[in-house]
N, C-alpha and C positions, 0 to 999 in steps of 0.2 A: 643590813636591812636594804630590800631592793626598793626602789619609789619607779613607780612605773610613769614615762611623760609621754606625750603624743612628738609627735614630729615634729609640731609646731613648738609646743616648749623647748623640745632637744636644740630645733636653730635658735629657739630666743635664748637657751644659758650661753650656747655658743656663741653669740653676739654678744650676751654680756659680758663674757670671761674675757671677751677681745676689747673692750673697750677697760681705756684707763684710768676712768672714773668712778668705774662701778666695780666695789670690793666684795669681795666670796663672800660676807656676811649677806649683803642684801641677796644675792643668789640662795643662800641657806634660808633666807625670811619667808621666800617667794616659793622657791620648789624642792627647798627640803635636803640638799646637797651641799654637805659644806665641801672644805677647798678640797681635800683628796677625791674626793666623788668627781668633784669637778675635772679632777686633774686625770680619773681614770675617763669619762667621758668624753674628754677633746681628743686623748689616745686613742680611745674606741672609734670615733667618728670624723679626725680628719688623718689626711695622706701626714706622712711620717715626718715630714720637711716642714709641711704646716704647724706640727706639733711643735715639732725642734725651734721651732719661730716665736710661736706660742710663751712656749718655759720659756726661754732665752728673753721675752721681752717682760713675761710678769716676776720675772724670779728675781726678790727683794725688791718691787716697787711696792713701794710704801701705800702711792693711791689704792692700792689693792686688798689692802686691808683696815680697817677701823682705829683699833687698837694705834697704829704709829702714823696713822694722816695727819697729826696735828690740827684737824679742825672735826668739829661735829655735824655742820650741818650738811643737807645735801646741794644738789646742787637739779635746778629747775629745768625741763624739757618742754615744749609743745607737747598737745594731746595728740595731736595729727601729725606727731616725729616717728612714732611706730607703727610696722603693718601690724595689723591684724590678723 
């Protein structure tokens, strides 16, 4: 299934996938890509090193997925933390 994103969503999964708090479930809640989608996506759109940096830093971190985080809840931002 293809899900079509604008630009702007393509840099927000990409800022999400990179950060260590936020697990490929809430990325599949928001714009419909679970973690292989994700995983062909950062392939697709960052330089090859970037990528290699990428896996090497999510591959088996626990905060990245729901399932074996050991806690449920999330965790609170500012409204005025994200561009628009």
């Amino acid at each position: 299934m293809k899900i079509a994103l604008s630009e702007a969503d393509i840099s927000r999964v990409i800022e999400m996938a990179w950060e260590d708090r936020t697990p490929f479930e809430a990325i599949e809640e928001i714009y419909g890509l679970n973690e292989s989608q994700v995983i062909k996506l950062m392939r697709k759109h960052l330089k090859r090193t970037a990528f290699k940096n990428w896996r090497a830093r999510v591959s088996g971190r626990t905060t990245k997925h729901r399932k074996i985080r050991g806690f449920d809840y999330g965790r609170g931002y500012c409204p005025t933390q994200y561009k628009q």
